[in-house]
Structure formats: C-alpha cells, structure tokens
C-alpha positions in Angstrom: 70.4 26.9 -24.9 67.4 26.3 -22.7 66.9 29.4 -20.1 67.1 27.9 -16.7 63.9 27.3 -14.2 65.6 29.5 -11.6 67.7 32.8 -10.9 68.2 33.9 -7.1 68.4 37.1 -5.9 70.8 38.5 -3.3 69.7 41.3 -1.4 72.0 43.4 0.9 70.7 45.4 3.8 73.1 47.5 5.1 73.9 50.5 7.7 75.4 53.3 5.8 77.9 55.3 7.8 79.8 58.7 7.5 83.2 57.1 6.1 82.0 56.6 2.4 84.7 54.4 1.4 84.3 52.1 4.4 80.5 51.7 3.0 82.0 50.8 -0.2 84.1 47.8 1.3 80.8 47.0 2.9 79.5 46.7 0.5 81.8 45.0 -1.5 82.1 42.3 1.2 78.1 41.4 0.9 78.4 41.2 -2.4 81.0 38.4 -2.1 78.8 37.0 1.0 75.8 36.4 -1.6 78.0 35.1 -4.5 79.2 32.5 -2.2 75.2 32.0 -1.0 74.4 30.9 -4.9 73.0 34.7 -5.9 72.9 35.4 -9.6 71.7 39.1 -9.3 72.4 41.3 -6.0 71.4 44.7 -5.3 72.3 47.3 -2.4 70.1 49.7 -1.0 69.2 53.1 -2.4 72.7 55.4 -2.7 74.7 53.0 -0.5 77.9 55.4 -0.7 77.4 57.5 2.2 74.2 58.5 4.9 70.9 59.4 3.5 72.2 63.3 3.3 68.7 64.6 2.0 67.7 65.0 5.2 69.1 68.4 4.7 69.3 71.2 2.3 73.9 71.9 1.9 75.4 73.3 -1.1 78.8 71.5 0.0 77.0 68.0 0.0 77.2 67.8 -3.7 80.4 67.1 -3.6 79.8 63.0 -3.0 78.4 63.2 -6.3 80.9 61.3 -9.0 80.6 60.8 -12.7 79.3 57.4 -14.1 82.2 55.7 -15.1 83.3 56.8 -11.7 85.1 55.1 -8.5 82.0 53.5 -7.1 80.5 52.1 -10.4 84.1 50.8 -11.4 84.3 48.9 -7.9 80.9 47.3 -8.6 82.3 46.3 -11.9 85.0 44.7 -10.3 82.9 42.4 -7.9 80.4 41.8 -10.5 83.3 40.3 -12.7 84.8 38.4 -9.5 82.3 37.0 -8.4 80.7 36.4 -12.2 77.5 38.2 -10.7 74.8 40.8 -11.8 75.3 43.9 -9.5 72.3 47.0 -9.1 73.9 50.0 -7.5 72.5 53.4 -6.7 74.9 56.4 -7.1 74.8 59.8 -6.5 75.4 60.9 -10.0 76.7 64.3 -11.3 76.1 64.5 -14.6 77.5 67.8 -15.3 77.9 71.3 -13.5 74.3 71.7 -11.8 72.5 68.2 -13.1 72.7 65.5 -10.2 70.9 62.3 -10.5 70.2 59.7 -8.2 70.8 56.7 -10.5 70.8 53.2 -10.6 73.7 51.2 -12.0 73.4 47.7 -13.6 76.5 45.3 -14.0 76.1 42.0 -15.9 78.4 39.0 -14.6 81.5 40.1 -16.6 81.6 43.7 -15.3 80.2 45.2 -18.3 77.8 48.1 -17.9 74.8 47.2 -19.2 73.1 50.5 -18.8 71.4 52.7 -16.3 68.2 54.2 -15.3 68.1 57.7 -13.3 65.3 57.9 -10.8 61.8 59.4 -12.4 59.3 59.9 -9.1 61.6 63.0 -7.2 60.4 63.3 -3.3 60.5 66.7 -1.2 59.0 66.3 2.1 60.0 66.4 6.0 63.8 65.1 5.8 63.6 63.8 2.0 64.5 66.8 0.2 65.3 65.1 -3.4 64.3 67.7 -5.2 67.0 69.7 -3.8 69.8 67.6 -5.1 68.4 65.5 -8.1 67.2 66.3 -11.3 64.4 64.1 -12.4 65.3 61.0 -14.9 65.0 61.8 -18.6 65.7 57.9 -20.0 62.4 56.8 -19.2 61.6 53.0 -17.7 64.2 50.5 -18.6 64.6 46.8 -18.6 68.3 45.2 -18.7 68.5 41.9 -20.2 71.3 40.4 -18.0 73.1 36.8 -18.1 70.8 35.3 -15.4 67.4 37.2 -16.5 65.5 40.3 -17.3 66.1 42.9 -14.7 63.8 46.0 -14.0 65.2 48.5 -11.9 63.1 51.8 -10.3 64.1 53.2 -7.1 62.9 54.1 -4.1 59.6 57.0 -4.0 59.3 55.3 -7.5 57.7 52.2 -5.3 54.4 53.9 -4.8 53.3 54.3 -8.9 51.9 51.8 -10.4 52.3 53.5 -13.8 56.3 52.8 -13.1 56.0 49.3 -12.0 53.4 48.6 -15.3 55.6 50.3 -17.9 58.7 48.0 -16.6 56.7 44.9 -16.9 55.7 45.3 -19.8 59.0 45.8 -21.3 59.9 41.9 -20.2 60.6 42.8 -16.8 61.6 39.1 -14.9 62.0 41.1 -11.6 61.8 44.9 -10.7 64.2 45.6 -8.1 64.2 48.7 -5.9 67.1 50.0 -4.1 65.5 52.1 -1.6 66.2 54.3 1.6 62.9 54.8 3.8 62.8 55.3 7.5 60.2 56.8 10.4 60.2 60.1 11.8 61.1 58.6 15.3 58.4 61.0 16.6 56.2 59.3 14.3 57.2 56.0 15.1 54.6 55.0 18.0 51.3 56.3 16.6 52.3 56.0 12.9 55.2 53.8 12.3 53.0 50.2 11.7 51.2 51.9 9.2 53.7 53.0 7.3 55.3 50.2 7.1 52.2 48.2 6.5 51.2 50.8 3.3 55.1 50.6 1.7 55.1 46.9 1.7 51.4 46.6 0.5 51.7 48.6 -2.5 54.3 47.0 -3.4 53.3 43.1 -3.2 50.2 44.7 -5.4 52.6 45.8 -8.2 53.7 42.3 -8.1 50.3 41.2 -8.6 49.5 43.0 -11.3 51.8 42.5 -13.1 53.0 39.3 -12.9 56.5 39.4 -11.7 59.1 39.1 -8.8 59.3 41.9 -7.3 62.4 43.3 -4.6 63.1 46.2 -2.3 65.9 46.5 -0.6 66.0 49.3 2.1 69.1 50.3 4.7 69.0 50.5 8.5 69.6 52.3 11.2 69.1 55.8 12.7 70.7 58.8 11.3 70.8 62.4 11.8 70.6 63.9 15.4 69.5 61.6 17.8 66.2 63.5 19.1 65.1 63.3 15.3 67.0 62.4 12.4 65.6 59.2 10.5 65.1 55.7 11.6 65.6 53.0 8.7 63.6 50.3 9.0 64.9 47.5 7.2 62.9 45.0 6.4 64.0 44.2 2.7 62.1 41.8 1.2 61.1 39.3 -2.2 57.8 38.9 -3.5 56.6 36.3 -6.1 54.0 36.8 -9.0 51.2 36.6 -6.8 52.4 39.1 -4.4 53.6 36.1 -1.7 56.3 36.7 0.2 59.5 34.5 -0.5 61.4 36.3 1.8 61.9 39.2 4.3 65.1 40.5 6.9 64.5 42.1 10.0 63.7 45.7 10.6 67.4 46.5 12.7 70.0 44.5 11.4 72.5 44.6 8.3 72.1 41.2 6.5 72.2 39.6 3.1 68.9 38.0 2.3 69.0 35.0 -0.4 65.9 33.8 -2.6 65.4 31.8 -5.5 62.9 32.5 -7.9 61.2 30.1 -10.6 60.1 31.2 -14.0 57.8 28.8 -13.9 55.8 30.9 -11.4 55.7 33.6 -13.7 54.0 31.2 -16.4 51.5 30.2 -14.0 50.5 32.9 -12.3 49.7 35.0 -16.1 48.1 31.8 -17.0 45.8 32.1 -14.6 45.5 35.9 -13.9 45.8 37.2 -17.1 45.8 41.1 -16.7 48.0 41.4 -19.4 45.7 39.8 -22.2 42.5 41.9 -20.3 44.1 45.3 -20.5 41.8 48.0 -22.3 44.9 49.7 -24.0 42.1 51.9 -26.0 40.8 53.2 -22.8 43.6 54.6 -21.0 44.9 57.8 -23.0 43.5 59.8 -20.1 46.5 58.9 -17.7 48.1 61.2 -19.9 46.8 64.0 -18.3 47.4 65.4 -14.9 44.1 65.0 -13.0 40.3 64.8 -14.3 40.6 64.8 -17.5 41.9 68.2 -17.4 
C-alpha cells in the first residue's frame, strides 16, 4: 500500500499535580481529546506521572519509580489500543535496585510496545538535579517505525545537542518528538525569562533544519515548588516543519491539546532543495569523538 501524504501529531500540554493517579486520568482524557481531533501520534510532556520532583535531592522520592511493563505504561497501552493511536510517554523508570531512568515509552496503535529509549543528555543544575535520580541511557538513539510513520523520540536536556537530533535523523527519523519539562527560575523570569525561551525554541527549529524533519516539543505548565521560588513551566509546546517553520504553538499558561498535520511531501522538498544530507563530510568528523580540542 501507498504510505499516506499526511500523519498529524497530537500534543498534550498539561499541569502535573501532587495526586499521581489523577495526572494519569489526565492524561488519559487528552489522549482521547486528540484521537477524537484526527491525531495519529500523541505525546505527553516529560515524566507526566507526578510534579517535576528534581527540584530536590530525597531518597524517599524514588519510590514513584515503576518497572516498564508497569501501571503507567500498561494504561498508555490501553488508550493507544482504544483510540487505535501511537502514544510517547515518559516514565520514571526503575530498572533495578539503584538504576533509575527517565525513559520514554512508545505505543503503536494496537497497544503493543514498540520499544523505548532512556534519556542520554543527564542535567544537574539549580532545581534540575537529574543526575541525582537517573542513570544515563545505555540504548543509544532510536527510531520506532510506528503504523502512522517513523517516530524519533529524545527528551528534554537532550533538545540542546545537535549530535542527538542528527543521529535520529539519520536513522529515518519522520518526526523527533520531545517530551520535556523546562520552566524559569521565577527570580529569573523578568531579566532572563525571554531569552530563555527565545534560545530553547531556536535550537530547536535549527535541528529541524538540519536535518530535514518535523520536529515536536511538548513541555508542562504551571508553577511548582514553594511559591517564592520553585519552577515556573512555561508551556509553549510547539510543531516545527522541515524548514524550521512553525505549524503550530499553545500558550505559555494553559493545559491544552495542540493538533497539526504534517505532509511528507515537505520532507521531500525541503532535502530536495537543502540537501545536507548528500553534503555531509562523513570523512571529516571522527574528531566529535573526542571530548574537546582534539584532545
């Protein structure tokens, strides 16, 4: 059969709060809210489950962590099947005794689990302290082939490497989706918070560029932690095409569920006529191999 022109992506932005099983249904209902808007593939925001709790260092936090198959990832089966839908979800995953990942799941429209991919680029800065509660991915870049396309999926602090973004598209990557959780320190907001914001969507549009694909980011909102601090999520989800356009974008302070086709024929085009691919110096680069100058 002839692969359709089109596939649509469904993105849900959403406030995460403390009950973790009311998130879930939340979930669960935007996932049914795209279906019905004509999405093919739908993805939530970066570990959905519960609030962004790597805004502090707590032993007793590891106990959201849940085994892939799990309860979360067997719900998203579920509403992938129902609603005959691809489904990207990010978990908290404990993978044994000590070895937490934060992982992305991938669901093709009958429910089956097509695979996952554990997040590579591990943050530890002011109220992101990843590296406290997830061991770094060990099953390298990965490309699903799903029912309604091929589906790249990185998360989050991955956004900012290109090298990630590159080594998806070129394993066939239709679309790279990121589920993703970034926010302003609020008292960072006024002299900082445009720029921010400005730099996170910019990179990103540029990975589109380069290589040639549609690319998504799906981010949570709302402010959490104490109220004189804590982290402000600013929304603001969005779909790029090929040529780093933008097809589509939600506000920076509401949950919504953000709809977008995409045409492979803009893919064709846009390699036509850019071809980065075909120009690439694949003899020249062994040097990224190393950590800095060479050295």
């Amino acid at each position: 059969m002839p692969t359709p022109n089109t596939f649509t992506l469904g993105l849900i932005q959403m406030r995460c709060e403390p009950d973790v099983d009311a998130n879930v249904d939340k979930a669960i209902n935007a996932i049914h809210k795209a279906a019905d808007s004509q999405a093919q593939i739908i993805c939530l925001p970066e570990l959905f489950r519960s609030p962004y709790f790597c805004q502090r260092q707590a032993p007793e936090v590891f106990d959201l962590a849940e085994p892939i198959p799990g309860p979360t990832s067997e719900r998203l089966a579920e509403v992938a099947r129902e609603t005959t839908t691809v489904v990207v979800g990010s978990i908290f995953e404990r993978r044994a005794a000590g070895v937490y990942h934060n992982t992305a799941v991938v669901f093709d429209a009958d429910g089956t689990l097509l695979g996952l991919y554990r997040k590579m680029h591990i943050p530890d800065d002011p109220l992101y302290f990843e590296k406290y509660y997830f061991t770094p991915g060990d099953v390298g870049f990965r490309v699903f082939n799903t029912h309604y396309g091929r589906v790249g999926v990185l998360v989050c602090w991955d956004q900012w490497f290109p090298e990630a973004a590159r080594l998806t598209a070129l394993q066939g990557a239709e679309v790279i989706l990121y589920p993703t959780a970034i926010g302003w320190h609020p008292s960072e907001k006024k002299e900082h918070g445009d720029a921010q914001h400005d730099a996170w969507e910019t990179v990103q549009r540029g990975h589109a560029i380069a290589n040639g694909v549609y690319l998504a980011a799906v981010n949570r909102v709302g402010h959490e932690g104490p109220a004189e601090s804590g982290l402000q999520f600013w929304g603001s989800s969005f779909v790029s095409d090929p040529f780093g356009m933008l097809l589509g974008r939600t506000t920076y302070d509401r949950e919504e569920v953000l709809v977008v086709p995409c045409e492979r024929a803009r893919l064709e085009d846009v390699r036509r006529n850019w071809p980065f691919f075909r120009d690439r110096r694949v003899d020249a680069y062994g040097e990224m191999q190393k950590r800095w100058g060479g050295m």
